[in-house]
Structures are given as structure tokens and as C-alpha cells.
N, C-alpha and C positions, 0 to 999 in steps of 0.2 A: 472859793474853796468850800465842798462840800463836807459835813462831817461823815456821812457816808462815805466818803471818797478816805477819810484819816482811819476806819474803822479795819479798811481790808491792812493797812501798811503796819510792819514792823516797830515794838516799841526803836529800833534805833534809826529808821528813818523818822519817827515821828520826833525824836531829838534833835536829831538835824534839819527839822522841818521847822523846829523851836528854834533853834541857835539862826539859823537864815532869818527867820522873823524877826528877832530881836535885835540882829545885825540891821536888817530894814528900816526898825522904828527908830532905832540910833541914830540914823543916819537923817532919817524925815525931821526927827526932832532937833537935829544939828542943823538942817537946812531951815526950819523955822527959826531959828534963834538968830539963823545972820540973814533973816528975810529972801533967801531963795527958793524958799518950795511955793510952788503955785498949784496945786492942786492939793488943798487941806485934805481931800475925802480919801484919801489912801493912808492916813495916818488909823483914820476909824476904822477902815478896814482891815487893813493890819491887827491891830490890838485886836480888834474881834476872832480875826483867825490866831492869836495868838491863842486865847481864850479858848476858841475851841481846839488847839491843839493838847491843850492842859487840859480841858476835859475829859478828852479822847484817853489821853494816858491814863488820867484818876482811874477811868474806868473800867481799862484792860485791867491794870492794877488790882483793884476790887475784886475785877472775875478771876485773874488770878490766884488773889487769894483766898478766897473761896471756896476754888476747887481742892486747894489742900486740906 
């Protein structure tokens, strides 16, 4: 996931784009805990797009307000 790619979309897909991600990391981190995840590298990835999906917003946010 590009943050470009978070910059064209709506703040309420980018919500939904958050609550899937965190549903995700839920789910990775449940599968670590009773030892069935075997590819660690998607949990770091995850969190990082979560990251930038929170940035994204902070941002619009800011331009937001801003412009009033």
C-alpha cells in the first residue's frame, strides 16, 4: 500500500481501510499466540499500513482545518 494510493480516497474509506487493518492485526496476533501464523512479515506490514493510514487522515484533517 502506497500512501499516495490513501491520499486520492475518502476520509470514510480511509476508516474502513483502518478498521479491516486492525481486524487483520487481530487476527495475525491471535494466530501468533496459538503458534499458527507462519509468515511473521505480514504482521509488520500491517501495522505499518496501519500507520500510514493514520497519517493519511491526521493530514487531511490538518488541511481541513486549515482551510476554515
Amino acid at each position: 500500500m502506497k500512501a499516495q494510493d490513501l491520499k486520492d480516497k475518502t476520509p470514510e474509506q480511509l476508516r474502513e481501510q483502518l478498521v479491516a487493518l486492525k481486524k487483520e492485526a487481530f487476527n495475525l496476533r491471535f494466530q501468533q499466540a496459538t503458534g499458527q501464523i507462519e509468515g511473521t512479515a505480514r504482521m509488520r506490514s500491517v501495522r505499518r499500513d496501519v500507520a500510514r493510514v493514520k497519517t493519511v487522515m491526521n493530514q487531511q484533517a490538518a488541511a481541513a482545518a486549515a482551510s476554515k
